[in-house]
TORSE-611839 format. One line per 10 residues: number of its first residue (from 1); their letters; for each residue x, y, z of N, C-alpha, C, CB. Coordinates in nm, 3 decimals. Glycine has a CB too. Layout:
// residues N
NUM = a = X Y Z X Y Z X Y Z X Y Z ~ ... .
END
This chain:
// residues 157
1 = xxxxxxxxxx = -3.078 -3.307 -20.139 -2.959 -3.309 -20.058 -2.990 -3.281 -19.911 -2.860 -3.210 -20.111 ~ -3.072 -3.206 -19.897 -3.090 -3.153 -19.749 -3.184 -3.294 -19.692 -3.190 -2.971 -19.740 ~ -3.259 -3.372 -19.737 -3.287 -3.503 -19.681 -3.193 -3.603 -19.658 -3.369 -3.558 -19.750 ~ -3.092 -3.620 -19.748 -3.000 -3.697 -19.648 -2.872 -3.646 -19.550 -2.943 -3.792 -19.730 ~ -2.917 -3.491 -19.498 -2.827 -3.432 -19.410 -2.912 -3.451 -19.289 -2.780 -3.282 -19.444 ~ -3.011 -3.460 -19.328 -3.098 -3.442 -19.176 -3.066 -3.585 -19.170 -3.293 -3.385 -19.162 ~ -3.100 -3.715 -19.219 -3.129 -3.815 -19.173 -2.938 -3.827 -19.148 -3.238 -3.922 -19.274 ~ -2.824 -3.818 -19.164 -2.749 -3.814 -19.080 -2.736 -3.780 -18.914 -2.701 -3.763 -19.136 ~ -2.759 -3.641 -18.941 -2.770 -3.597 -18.760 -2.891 -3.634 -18.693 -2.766 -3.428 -18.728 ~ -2.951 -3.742 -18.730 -3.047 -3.816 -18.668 -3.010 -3.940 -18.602 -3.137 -3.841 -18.753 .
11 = xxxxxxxxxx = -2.923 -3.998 -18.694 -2.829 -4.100 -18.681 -2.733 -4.104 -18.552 -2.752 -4.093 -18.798 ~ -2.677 -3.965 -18.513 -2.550 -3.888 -18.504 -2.659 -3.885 -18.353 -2.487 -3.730 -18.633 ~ -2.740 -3.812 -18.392 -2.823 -3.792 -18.228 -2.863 -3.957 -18.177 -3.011 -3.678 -18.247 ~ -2.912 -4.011 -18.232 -2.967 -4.158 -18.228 -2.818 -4.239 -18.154 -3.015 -4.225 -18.420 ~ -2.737 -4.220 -18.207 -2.608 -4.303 -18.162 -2.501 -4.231 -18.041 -2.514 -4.326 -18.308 ~ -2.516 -4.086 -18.000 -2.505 -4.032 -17.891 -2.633 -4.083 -17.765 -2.503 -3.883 -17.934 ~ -2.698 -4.085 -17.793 -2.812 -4.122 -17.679 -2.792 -4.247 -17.629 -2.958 -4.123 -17.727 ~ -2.735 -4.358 -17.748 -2.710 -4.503 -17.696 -2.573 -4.477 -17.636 -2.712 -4.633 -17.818 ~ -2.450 -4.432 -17.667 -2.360 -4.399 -17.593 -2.392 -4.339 -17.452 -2.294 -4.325 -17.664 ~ -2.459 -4.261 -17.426 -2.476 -4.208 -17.305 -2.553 -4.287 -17.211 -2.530 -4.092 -17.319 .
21 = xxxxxxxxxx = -2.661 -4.388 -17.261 -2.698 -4.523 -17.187 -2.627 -4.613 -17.125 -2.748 -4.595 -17.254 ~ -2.541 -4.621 -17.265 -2.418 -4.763 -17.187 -2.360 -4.717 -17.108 -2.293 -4.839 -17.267 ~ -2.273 -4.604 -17.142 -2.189 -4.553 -17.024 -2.232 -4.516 -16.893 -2.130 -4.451 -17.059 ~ -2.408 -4.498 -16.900 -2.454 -4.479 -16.749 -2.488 -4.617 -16.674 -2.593 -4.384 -16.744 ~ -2.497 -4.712 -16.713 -2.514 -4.828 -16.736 -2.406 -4.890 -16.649 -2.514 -4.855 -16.874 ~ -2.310 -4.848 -16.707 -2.150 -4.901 -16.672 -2.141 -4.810 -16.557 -2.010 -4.876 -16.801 ~ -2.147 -4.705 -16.523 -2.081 -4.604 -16.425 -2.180 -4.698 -16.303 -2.116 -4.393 -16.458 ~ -2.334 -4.714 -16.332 -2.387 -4.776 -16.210 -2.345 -4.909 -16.167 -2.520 -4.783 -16.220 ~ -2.335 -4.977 -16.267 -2.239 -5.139 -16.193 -2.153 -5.103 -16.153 -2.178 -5.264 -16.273 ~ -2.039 -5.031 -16.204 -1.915 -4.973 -16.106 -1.943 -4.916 -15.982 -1.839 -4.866 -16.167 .
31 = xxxxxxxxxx = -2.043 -4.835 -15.963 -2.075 -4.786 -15.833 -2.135 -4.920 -15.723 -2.194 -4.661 -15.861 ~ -2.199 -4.950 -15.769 -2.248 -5.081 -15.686 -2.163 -5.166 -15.659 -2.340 -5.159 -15.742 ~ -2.059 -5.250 -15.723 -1.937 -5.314 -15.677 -1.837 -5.252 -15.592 -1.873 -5.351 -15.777 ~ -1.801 -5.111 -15.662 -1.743 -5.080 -15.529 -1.799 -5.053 -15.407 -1.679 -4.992 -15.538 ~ -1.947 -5.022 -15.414 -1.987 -5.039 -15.238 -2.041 -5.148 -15.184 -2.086 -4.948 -15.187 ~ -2.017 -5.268 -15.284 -2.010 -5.431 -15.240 -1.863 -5.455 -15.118 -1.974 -5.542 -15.419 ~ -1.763 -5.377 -15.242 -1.653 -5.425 -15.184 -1.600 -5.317 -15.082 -1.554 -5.464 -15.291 ~ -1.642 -5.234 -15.055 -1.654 -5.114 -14.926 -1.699 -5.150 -14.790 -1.759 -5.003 -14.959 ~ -1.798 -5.243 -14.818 -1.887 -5.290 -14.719 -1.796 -5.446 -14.658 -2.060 -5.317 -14.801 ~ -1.765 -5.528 -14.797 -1.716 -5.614 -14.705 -1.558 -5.617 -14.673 -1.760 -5.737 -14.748 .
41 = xxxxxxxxxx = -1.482 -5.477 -14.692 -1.348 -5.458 -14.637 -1.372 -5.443 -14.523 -1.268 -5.359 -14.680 ~ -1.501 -5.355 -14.473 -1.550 -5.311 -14.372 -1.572 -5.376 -14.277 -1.627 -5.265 -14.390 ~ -1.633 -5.499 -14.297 -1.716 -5.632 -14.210 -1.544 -5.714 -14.188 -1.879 -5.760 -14.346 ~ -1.460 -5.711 -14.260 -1.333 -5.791 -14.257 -1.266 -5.719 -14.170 -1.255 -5.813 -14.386 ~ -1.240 -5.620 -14.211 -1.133 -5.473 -14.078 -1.199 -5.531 -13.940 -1.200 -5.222 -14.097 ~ -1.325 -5.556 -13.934 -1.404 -5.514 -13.763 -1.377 -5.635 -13.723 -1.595 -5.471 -13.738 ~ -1.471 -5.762 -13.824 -1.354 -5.907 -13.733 -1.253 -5.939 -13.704 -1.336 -6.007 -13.761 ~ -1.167 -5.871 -13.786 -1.002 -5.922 -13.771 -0.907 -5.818 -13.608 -0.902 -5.858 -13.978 ~ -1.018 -5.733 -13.584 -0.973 -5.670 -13.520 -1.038 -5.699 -13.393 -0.970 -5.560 -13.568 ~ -1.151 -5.803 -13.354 -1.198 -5.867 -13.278 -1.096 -5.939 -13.251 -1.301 -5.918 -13.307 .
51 = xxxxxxxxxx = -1.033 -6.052 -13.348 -1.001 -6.143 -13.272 -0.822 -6.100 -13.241 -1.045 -6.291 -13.349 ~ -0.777 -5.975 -13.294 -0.649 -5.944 -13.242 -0.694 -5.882 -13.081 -0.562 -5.827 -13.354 ~ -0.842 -5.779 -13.059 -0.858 -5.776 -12.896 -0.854 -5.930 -12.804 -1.018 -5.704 -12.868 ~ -0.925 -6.003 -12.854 -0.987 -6.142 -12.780 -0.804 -6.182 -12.762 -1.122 -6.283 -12.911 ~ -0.688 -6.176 -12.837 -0.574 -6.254 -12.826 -0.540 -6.154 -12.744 -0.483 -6.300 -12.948 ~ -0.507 -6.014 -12.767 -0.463 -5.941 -12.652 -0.517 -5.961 -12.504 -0.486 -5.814 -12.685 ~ -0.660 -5.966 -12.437 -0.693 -5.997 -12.402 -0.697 -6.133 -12.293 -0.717 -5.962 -12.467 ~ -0.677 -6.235 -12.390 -0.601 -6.278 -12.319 -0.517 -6.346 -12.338 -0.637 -6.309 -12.259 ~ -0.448 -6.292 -12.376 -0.238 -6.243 -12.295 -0.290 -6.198 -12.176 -0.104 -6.069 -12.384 ~ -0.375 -6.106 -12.152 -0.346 -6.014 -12.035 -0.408 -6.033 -11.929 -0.367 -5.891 -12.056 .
61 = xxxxxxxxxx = -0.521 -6.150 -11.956 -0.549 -6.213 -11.819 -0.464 -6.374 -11.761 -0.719 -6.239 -11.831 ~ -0.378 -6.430 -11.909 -0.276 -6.486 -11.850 -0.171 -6.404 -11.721 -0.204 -6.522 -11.970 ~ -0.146 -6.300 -11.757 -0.047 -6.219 -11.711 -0.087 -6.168 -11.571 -0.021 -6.108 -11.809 ~ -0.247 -6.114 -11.589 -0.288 -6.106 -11.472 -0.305 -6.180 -11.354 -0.360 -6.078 -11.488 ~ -0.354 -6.326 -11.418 -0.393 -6.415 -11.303 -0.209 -6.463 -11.209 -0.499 -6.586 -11.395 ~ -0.125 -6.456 -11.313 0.018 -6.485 -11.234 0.031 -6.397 -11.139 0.149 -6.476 -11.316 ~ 0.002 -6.262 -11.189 0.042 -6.145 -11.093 -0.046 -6.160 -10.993 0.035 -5.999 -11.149 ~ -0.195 -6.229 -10.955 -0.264 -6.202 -10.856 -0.223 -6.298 -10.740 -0.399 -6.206 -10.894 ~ -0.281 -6.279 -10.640 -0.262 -6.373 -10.571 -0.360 -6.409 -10.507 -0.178 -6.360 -10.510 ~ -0.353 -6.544 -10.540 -0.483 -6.619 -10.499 -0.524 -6.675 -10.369 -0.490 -6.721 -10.571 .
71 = xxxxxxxxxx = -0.474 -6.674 -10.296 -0.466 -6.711 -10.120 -0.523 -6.599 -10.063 -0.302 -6.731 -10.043 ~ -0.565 -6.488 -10.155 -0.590 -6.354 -10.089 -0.758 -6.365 -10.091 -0.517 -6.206 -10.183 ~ -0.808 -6.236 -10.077 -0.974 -6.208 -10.086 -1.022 -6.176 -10.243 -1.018 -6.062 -9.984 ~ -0.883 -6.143 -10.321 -0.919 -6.147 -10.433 -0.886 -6.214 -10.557 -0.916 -6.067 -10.444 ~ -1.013 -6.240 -10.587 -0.994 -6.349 -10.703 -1.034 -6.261 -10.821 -1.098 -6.498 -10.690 ~ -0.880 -6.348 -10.911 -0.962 -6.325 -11.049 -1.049 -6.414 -11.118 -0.880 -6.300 -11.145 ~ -1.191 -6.349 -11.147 -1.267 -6.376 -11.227 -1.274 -6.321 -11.393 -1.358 -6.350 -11.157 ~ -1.317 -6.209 -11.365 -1.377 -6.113 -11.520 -1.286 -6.015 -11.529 -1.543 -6.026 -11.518 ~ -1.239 -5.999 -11.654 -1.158 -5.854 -11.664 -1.281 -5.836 -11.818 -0.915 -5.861 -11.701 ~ -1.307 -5.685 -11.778 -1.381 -5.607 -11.880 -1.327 -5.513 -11.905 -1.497 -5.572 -11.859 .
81 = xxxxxxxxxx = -1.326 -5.468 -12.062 -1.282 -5.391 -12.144 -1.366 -5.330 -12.220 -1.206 -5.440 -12.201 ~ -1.357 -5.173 -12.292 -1.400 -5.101 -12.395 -1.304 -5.050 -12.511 -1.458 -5.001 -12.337 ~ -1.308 -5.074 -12.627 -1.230 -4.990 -12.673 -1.309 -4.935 -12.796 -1.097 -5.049 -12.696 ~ -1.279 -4.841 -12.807 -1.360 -4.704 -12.944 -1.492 -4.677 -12.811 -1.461 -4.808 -13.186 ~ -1.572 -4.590 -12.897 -1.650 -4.540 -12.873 -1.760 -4.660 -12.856 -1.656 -4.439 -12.955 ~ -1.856 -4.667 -12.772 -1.950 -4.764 -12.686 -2.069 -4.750 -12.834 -2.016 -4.685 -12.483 ~ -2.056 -4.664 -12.894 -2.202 -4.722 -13.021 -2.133 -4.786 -13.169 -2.326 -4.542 -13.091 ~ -1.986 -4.770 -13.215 -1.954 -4.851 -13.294 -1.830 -4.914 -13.233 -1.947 -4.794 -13.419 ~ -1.748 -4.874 -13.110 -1.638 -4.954 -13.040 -1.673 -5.112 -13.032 -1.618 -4.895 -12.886 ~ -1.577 -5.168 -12.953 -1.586 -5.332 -12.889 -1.559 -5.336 -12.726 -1.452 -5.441 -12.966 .
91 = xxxxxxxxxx = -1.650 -5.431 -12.679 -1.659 -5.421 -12.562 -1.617 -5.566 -12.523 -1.787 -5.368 -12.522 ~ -1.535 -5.593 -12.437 -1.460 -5.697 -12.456 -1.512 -5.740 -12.290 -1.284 -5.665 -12.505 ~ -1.502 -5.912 -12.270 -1.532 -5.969 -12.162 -1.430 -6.064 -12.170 -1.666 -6.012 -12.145 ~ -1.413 -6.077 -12.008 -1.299 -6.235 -11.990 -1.326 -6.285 -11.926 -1.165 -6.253 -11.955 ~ -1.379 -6.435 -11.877 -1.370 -6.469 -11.787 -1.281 -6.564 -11.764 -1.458 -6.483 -11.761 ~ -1.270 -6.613 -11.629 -1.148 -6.692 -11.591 -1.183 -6.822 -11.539 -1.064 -6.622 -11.487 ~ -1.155 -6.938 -11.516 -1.182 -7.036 -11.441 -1.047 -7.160 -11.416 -1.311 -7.088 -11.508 ~ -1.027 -7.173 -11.305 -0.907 -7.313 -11.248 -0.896 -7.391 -11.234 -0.859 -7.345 -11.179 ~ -0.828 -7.445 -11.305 -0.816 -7.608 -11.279 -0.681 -7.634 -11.155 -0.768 -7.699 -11.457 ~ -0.687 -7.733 -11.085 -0.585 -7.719 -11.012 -0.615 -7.804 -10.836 -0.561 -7.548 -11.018 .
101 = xxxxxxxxxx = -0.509 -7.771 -10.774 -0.525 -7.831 -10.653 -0.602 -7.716 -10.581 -0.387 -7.880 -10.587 ~ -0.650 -7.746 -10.473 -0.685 -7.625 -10.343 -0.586 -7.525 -10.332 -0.690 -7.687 -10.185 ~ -0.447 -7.645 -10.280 -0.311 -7.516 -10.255 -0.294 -7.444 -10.348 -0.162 -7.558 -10.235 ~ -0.285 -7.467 -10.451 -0.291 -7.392 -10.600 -0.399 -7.260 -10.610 -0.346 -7.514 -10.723 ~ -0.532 -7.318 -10.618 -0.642 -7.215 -10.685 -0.669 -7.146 -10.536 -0.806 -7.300 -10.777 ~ -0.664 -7.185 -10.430 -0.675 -7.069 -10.333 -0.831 -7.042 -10.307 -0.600 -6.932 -10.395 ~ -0.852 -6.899 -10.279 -0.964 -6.867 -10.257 -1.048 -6.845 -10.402 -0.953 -6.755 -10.167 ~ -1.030 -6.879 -10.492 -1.066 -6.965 -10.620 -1.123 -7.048 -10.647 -1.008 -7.006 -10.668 ~ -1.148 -7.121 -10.543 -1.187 -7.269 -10.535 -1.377 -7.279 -10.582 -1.147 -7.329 -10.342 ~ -1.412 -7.160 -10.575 -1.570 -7.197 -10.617 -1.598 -7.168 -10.711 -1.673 -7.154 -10.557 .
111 = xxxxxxxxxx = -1.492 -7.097 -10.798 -1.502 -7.090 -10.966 -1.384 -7.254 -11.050 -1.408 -6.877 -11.020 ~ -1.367 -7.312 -10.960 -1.251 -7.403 -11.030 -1.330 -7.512 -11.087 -1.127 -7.466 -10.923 ~ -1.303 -7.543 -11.264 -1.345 -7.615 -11.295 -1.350 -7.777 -11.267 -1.325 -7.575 -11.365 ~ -1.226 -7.809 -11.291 -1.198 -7.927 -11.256 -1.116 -7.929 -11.103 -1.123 -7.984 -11.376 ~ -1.071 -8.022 -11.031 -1.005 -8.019 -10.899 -0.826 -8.104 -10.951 -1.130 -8.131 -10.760 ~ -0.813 -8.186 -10.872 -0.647 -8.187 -10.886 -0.633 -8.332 -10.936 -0.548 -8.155 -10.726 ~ -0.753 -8.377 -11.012 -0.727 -8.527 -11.022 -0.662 -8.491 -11.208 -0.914 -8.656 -10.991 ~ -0.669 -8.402 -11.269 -0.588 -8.401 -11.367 -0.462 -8.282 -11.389 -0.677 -8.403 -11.464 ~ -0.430 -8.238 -11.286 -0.283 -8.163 -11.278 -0.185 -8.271 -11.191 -0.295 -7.992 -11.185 ~ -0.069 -8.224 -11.228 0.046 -8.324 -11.171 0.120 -8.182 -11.104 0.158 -8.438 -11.311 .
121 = xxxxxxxxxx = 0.243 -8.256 -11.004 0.310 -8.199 -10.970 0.388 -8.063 -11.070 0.366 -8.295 -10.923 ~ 0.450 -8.105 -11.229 0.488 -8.007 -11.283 0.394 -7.913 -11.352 0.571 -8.047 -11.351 ~ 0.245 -7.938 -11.336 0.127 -7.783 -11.391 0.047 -7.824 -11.276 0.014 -7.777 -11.584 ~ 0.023 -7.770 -11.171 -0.010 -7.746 -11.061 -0.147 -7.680 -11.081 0.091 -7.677 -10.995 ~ -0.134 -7.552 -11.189 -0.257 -7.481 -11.216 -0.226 -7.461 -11.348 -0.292 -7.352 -11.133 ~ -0.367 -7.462 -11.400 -0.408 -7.445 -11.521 -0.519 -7.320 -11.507 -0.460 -7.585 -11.579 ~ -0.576 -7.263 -11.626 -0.633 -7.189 -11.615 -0.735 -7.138 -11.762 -0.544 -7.120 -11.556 ~ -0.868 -7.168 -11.790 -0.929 -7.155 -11.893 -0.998 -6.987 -11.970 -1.020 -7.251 -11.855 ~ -0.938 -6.932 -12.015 -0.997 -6.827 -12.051 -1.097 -6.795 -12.172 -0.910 -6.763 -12.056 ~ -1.194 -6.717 -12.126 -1.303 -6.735 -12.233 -1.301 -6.583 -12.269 -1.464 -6.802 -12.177 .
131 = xxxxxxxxxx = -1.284 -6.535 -12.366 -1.260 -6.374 -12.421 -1.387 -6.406 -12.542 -1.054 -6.322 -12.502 ~ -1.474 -6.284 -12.495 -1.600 -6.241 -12.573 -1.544 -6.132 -12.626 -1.738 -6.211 -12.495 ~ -1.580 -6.130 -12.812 -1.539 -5.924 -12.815 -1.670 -5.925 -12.892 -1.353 -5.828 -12.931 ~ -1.706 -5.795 -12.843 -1.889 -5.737 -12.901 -1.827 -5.673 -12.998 -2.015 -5.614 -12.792 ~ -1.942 -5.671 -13.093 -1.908 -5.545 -13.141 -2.040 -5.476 -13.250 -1.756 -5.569 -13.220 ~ -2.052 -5.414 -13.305 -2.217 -5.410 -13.386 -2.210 -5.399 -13.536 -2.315 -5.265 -13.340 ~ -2.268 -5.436 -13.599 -2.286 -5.457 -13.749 -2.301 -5.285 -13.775 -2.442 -5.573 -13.802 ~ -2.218 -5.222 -13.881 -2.240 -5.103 -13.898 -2.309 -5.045 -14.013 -2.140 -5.059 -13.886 ~ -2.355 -5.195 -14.133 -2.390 -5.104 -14.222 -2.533 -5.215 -14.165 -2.305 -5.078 -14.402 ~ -2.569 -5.326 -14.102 -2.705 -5.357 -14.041 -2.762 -5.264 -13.920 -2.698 -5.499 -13.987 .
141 = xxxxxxxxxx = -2.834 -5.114 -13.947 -2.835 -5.050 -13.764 -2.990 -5.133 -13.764 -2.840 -4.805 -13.720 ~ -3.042 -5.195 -13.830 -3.163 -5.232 -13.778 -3.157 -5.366 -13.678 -3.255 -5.252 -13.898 ~ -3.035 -5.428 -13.681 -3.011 -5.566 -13.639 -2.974 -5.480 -13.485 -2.873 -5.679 -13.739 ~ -3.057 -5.539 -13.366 -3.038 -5.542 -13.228 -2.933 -5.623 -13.157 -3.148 -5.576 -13.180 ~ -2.842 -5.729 -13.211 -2.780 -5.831 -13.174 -2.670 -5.782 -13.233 -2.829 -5.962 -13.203 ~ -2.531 -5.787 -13.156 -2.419 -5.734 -13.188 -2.347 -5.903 -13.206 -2.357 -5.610 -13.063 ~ -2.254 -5.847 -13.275 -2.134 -5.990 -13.362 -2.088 -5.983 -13.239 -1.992 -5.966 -13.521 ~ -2.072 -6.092 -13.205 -1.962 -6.187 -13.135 -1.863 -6.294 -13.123 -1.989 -6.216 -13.088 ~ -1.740 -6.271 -13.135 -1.635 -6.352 -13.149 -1.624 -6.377 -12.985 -1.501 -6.283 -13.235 ~ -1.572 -6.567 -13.009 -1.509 -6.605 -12.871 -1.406 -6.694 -12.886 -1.603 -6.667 -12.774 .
151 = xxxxxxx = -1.323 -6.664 -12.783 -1.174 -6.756 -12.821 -1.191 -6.787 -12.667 -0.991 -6.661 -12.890 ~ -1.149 -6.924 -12.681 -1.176 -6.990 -12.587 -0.981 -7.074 -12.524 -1.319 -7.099 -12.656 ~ -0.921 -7.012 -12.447 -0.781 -7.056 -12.442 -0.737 -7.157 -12.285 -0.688 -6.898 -12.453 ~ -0.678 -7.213 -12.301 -0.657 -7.348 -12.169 -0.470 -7.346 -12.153 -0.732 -7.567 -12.250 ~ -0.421 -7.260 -12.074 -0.336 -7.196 -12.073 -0.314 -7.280 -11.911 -0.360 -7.034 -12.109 ~ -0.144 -7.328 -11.923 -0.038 -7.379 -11.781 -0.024 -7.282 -11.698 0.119 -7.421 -11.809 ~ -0.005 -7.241 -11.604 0.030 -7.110 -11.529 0.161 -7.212 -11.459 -0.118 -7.023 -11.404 .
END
């Protein structure tokens, strides 16, 4: 009798040990998918929030270039921006360029792309904005080259 008690809790130990395999088994694929999907909520949050700066952006050098005045000494060219912190923040660039007549683009005239052979009397000036947003790969720190989104907008003034 005592030989087939032992070869039970042998069994009993034998079939706890495979339980405790699978289930570690399982706990590590679970861990690994969720920091699959950690990583690329992560990479999704940072672009999507690029290209809501790059649209803010420019809105706000539409807005700017109306407000400036161009007959003056100052031209708009570049509006630069930071936002977050400069080692995982975005660093945002704009530049500007005119399409348009002389009377129009003003003292502008040596950044203006095209001249007045394609504006008419009712868009006088046009105006091309190029919005760069930086920003750096956070779970790549070995990669030297930061992501860059560009929206490229051709806006009536």
């Amino acid at each position: 009798m005592n030989f087939f008690k032992l070869k039970r809790e042998a069994f009993s130990m034998f079939t706890a040990i495979i339980v405790i395999v699978l289930m570690s088994s399982v706990s590590v694929l679970v861990m690994s998918v969720s920091g699959k999907i950690v990583k690329e909520t992560t990479a999704q949050y940072r672009q999507e929030q690029a290209v809501l700066l790059a649209n803010s952006y420019t809105e706000y050098a539409v807005m700017a270039v109306t407000a400036n005045d161009r007959n003056g000494s100052n031209c708009l060219r570049t509006i630069s921006g930071m936002v977050g912190e400069s080692d995982i923040g975005y660093t945002i660039d704009v530049e500007i360029a005119y399409i348009g007549t002389t009377s129009e683009v003003g003292d502008c005239e040596n950044i203006r792309i095209l001249s007045e052979d394609v504006t008419n009397t009712n868009t006088p000036l046009t105006i091309i904005v190029d919005a760069y947003v930086k920003y750096k790969d956070l779970e790549n720190t070995s990669s030297v080259l930061d992501i860059v989104y560009h929206r490229r907008t051709v806006q009536k003034i």
